[in-house]
N, C-alpha and C positions, 0 to 999 in steps of 0.2 A: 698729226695725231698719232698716236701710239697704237697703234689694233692690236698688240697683242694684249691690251687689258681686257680684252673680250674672253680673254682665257682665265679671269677672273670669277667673271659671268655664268660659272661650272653648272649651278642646277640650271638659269635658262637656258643653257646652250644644248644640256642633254634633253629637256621639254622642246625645244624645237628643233633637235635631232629628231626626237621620238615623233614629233606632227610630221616632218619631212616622210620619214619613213613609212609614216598608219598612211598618208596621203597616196604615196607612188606605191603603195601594195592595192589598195582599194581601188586605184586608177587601174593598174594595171587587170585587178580582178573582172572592173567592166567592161574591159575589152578583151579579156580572152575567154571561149567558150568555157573551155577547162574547168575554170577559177569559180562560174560562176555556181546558184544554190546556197543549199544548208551548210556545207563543207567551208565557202567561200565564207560568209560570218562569223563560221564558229573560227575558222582561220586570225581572222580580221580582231574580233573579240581577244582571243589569245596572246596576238600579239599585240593589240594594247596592254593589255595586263606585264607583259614582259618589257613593254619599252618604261613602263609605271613605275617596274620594280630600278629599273636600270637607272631612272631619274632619281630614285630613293637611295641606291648607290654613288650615284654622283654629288649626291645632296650632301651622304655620311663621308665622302671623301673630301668634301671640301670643311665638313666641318674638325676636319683631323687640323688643319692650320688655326693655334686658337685667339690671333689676334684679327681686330678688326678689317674686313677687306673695303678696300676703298678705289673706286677706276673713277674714267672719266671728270677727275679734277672735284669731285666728290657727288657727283649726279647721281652715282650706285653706291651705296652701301651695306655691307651685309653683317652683321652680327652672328655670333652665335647664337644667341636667341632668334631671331630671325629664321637663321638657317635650322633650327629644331621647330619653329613653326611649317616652314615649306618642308620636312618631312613629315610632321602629323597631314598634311592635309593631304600630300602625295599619297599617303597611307588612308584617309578616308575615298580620297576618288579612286584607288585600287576595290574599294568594297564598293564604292559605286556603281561600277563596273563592272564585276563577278553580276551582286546582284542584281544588273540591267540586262543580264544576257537571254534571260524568259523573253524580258519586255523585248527585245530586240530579233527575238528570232518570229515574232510576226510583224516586223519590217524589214526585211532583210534588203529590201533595195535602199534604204539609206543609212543603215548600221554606218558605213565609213566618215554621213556627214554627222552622226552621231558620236563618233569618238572620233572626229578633228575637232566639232565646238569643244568637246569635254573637255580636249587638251589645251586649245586655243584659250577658254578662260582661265584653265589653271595657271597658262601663264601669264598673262592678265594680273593674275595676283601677287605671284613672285616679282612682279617686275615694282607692281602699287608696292608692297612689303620691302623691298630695299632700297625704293629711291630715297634720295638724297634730298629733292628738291621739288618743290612743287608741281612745275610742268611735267617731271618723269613722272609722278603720284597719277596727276590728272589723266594721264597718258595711259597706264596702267589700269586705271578705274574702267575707264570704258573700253578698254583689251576685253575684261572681264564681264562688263554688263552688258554689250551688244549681243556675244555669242549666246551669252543665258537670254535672253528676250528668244533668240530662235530658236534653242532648246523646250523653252517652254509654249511656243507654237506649235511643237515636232505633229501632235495630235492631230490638229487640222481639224479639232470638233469647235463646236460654240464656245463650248466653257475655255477648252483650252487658247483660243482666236481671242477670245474675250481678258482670259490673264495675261498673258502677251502682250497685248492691248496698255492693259491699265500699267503693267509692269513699265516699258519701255518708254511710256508718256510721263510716268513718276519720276522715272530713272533719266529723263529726261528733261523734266522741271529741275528734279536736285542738283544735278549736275549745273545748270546754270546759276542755281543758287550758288553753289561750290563758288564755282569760279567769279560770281560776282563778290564773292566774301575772300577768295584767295589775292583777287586786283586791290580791296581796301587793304590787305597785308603789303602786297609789294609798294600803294603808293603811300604807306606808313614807313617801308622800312630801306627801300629801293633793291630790293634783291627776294631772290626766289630759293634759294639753297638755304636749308636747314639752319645748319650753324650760324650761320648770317643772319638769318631772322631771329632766332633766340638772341642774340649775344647785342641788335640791336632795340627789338621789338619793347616795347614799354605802354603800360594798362591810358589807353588814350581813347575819346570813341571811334575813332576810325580803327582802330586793332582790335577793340572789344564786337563790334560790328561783324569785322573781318570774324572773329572768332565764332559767333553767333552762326553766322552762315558758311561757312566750312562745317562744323561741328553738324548741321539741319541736314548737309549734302552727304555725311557717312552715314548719319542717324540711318537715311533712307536704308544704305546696303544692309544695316544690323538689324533694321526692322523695330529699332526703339519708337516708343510711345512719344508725340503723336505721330509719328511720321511712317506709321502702321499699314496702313488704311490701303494698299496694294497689296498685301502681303495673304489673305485670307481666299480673297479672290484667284490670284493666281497660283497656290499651292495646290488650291482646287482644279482648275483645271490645266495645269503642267502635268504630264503623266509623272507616275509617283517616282520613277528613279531619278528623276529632274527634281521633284520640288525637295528628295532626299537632300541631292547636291546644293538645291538651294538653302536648304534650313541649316547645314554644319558649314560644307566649305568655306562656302562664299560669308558667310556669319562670323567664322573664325580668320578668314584674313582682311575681313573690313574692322573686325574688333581689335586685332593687333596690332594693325594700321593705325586706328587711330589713340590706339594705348602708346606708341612711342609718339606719334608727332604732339598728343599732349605734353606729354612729359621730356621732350627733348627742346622741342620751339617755343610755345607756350606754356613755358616753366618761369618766366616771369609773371604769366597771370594767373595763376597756381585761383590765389583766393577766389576769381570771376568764374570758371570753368570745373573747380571743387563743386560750387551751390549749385550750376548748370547740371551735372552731373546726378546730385542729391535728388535733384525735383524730378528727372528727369526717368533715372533707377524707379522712385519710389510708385511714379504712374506706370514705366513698362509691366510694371512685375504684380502691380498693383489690379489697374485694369485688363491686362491680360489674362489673369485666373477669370476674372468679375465673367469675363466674356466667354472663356474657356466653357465651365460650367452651363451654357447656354447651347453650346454644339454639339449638335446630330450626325453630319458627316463628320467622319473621323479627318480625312485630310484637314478640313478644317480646323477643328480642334487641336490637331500635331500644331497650326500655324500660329492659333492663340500661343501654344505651347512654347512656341518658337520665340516669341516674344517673350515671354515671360524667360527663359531661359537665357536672353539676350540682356534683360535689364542684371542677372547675377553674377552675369561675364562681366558686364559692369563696373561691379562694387570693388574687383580688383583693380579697375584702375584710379580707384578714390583716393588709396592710399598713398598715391604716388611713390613707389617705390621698387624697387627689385625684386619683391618676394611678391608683389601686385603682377609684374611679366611673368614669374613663372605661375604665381596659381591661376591668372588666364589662359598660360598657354596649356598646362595641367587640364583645367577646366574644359579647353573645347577638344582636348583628348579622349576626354571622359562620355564627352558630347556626343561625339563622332559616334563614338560605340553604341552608347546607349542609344541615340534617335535614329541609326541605322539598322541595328535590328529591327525596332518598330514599322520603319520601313519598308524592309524586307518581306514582313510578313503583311503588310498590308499589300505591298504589290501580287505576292502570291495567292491573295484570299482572293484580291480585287482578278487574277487571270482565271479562276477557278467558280468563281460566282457572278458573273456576268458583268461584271465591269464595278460590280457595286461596293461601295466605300463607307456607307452606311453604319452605324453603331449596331443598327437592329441586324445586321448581317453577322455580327459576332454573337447574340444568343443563340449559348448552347454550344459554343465550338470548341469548347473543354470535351463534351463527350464524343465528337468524330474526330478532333485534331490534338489529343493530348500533350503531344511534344510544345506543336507550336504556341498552343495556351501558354505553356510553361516558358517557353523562353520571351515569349510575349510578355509576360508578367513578370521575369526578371528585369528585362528592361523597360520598363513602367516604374517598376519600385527605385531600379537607379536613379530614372529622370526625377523622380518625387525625392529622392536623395534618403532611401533607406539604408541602415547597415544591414550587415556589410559587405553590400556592392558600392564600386566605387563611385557610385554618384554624391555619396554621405562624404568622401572623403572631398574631392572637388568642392561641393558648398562648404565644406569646413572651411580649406585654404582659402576660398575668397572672400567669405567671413572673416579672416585671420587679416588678409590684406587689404579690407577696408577698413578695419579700425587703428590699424599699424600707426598711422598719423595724432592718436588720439583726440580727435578731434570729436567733442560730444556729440556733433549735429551727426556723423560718423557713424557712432552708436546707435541712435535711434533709427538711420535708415538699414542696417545693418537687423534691427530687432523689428523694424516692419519689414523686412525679408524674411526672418524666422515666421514669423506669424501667416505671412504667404505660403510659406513651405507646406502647411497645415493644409491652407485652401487645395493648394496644389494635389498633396498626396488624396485628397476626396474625387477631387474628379479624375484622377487617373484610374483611383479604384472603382469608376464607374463603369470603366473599358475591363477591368478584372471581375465586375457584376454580374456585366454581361455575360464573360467568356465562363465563366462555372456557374453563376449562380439561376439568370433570368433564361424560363423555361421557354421552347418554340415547341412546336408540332414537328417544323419542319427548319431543322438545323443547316449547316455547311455540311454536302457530303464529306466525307475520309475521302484526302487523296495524295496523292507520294512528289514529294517537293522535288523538284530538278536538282540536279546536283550542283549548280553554282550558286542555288536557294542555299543549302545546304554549309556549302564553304564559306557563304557570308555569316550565315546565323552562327555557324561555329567560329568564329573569326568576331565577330560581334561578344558573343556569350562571353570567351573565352578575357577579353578586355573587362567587360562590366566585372568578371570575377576576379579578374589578376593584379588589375590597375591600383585598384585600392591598396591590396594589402603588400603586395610587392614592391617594397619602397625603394629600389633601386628604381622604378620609372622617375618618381619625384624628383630623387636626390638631382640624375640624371637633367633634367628640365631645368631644376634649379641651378646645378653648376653653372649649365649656359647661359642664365639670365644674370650673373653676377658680374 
């Protein structure tokens, strides 16, 4: 075997440069007096953030070569597209991160087992996101979902023992669906590698079956309708810069994941997994507002939210086509932004008012926190898809790339998305009723955000305003998905 194809492998290999490295500084930190403290964290913090950026360089340098990368006899593969997905997301756990650093400076004894998982699942994903073949995919999938089960434990309260719980028992039924649906593929087609199964695979029930349960084992990671039913529970009680990472990262490279292996493998059953697809949008997006509208704690509600924001990543892969990869990956760009500020400030409200996450903890916090209202409610109207923040631009494009195919059925699930969009923008502006409108006695006191608060929210704001109308981001997305 040839090892230097590992020099292919340029973003993972700089992601587990960067674990090597966050691992033997935090090691060394708890054995030497020196190291340890406030100092030790804020260290440790820092230089995750720097190994983040260093992966985000390694990422843009590999995307400088613009043909296909292929190692391992086709087991890796990497696209351009591809590789502009593993920097958006590098790009959202960098804001993960900033804004985890509150959450982290009252744990400071295991901040470093907090940024190895970070980094551990991110790579987890890159690895799901370029395989070639089923087993690397399989392989990858659970890189990525064992370390988020421990991240969303980190708490060690009930609720969060209890999401953990339900998470990893989910994430662990799907998976064997997965793979009991990936075994009907190989013993239809005799091989496991991508192009192999497309160029053999043919609409038969043992490949439709196959397809059923593959398609049931991602639903899980995207959190589509019905395969939900974990997702509420544990947003709840993961502390919030975890269920952050849960609701964009892990969302946006299980959604891209399974946007190429539809449209690459399963591109002879185009018509089976089209309708799949249809029924499948019209309940996430559908019952997820239904539910939204019903919740009190806000974590939870961000989770309905999650769903519903997961069935309109969706639509772009209906159209099956190239302009469907870029306004997905556009889309969970836009994601990132907009659900991470939301985050941000719930984490900060939740350190600052005694752990609470309640809706009724936002009346009134327009008059002691007027900034944070403000940026609060930019990113509200994004996720609801107002102009002109670019949330309106995102639902456009994947509007645009679910009906590309012309197909009428297309249409009408595309016009019960619009019609959602309506539900949607109500209950968001229940959270905007709160923050200016519904009166308390006794409000959120005023109080002065941390500085890594600060660098997120401006980092956050500065996307939801720019992404939109600066159309070299698009054009930029788009190139790479041609």
């Amino acid at each position: 075997m040839n090892y230097g194809q590992f020099l292919y492998m340029l973003p993972e290999a700089a992601l587990v440069t960067a674990l090597i490295i966050v691992f033997a500084f935090d090691f060394a930190m708890t054995k030497s007096g020196e190291l340890r403290g406030e100092k030790a964290y804020v260290a440790l913090g820092r230089l995750t953030m720097f190994m983040l950026m260093s992966v985000g360089l390694a990422i843009f340098s590999a995307m400088r070569q613009e043909e296909t990368i292929t190692a391992f006899g086709g087991l890796y593969v990497a696209t351009q597209a591809v590789n502009v997905m593993k920097l958006i997301l590098t790009f959202g756990t960098f804001i993960v991160v900033i804004m985890a650093d509150s959450w982290v400076e009252s744990r400071q004894r295991v901040a470093g087992e907090f940024y190895m998982l970070i980094l551990s699942t991110l790579l987890g994903m890159f690895v799901m996101m370029s395989s070639g073949n089923f087993l690397l995919f399989f392989l990858g999938l659970e890189m990525a979902s064992v370390p988020l089960a421990c991240m969303v434990a980190f708490d060690k309260t009930k609720n969060s023992a209890e999401g953990a719980a339900k998470y990893i028992l989910v994430a662990t039924f799907s998976s064997g669906v997965m793979l009991f649906g990936i075994s009907f593929i190989y013993a239809a087609t005799g091989t496991l590698y991508f192009d192999d199964v497309a160029a053999r695979i043919t609409a038969e029930p043992l490949t439709i079956m196959g397809l059923v349960f593959f398609f049931s084992g991602l639903g899980f990671k995207i959190s589509l309708v019905p395969f939900h039913f974990w997702t509420a529970d544990t947003y709840q009680g993961a502390p919030t810069p975890v269920t952050g990472y849960l609701s964009v990262i892990s969302k946006g490279a299980a959604a891209i994941t399974l946007c190429i292996i539809l449209m690459k493998v399963f591109q002879p059953m185009l018509e089976y997994w089209d309708y799949m697809l249809y029924i499948v949008i019209v309940l996430s997006i559908t019952v997820a507002n239904l539910f939204a509208i019903r919740q009190n704690e806000l974590k939870r509600f961000m989770a309905f939210s999650s769903i519903s924001q997961a069935g309109y990543i969706m639509l772009a892969v209906v159209g099956n086509n190239q302009l469907g990869v870029a306004a997905l990956t556009y889309y969970v760009l836009v994601y990132i932004v907009a659900n991470m500020a939301v985050f941000t400030v719930i984490n900060v409200v939740e350190r600052n008012n005694n752990g609470r996450t309640d809706m009724a903890a936002y009346n009134g916090f327009y008059q002691t926190n007027p900034k944070l209202s403000f940026l609060m409610t930019l990113a509200l109207f994004s996720l609801a898809g107002i102009p002109p923040f670019a949330g309106m631009f995102s639902k456009f494009f994947v509007f645009m790339a679910g009906v590309q195919n012309g197909d009428p059925m297309a249409y009408f699930v595309v016009f019960i998305a619009l019609v959602n969009t309506v539900v949607s923008l109500y209950y968001y502006l229940l959270i905007v009723k709160a923050m200016y409108i519904t009166k308390t006695d006794e409000p959120l006191p005023a109080f002065q955000s941390d500085e890594c608060t600060k660098i997120a929210l401006g980092i956050c704001t500065a996307g939801i305003a720019l992404f939109g109308v600066v159309s070299c981001v698009y054009e930029w997305i788009a190139s790479a998905s041609i």
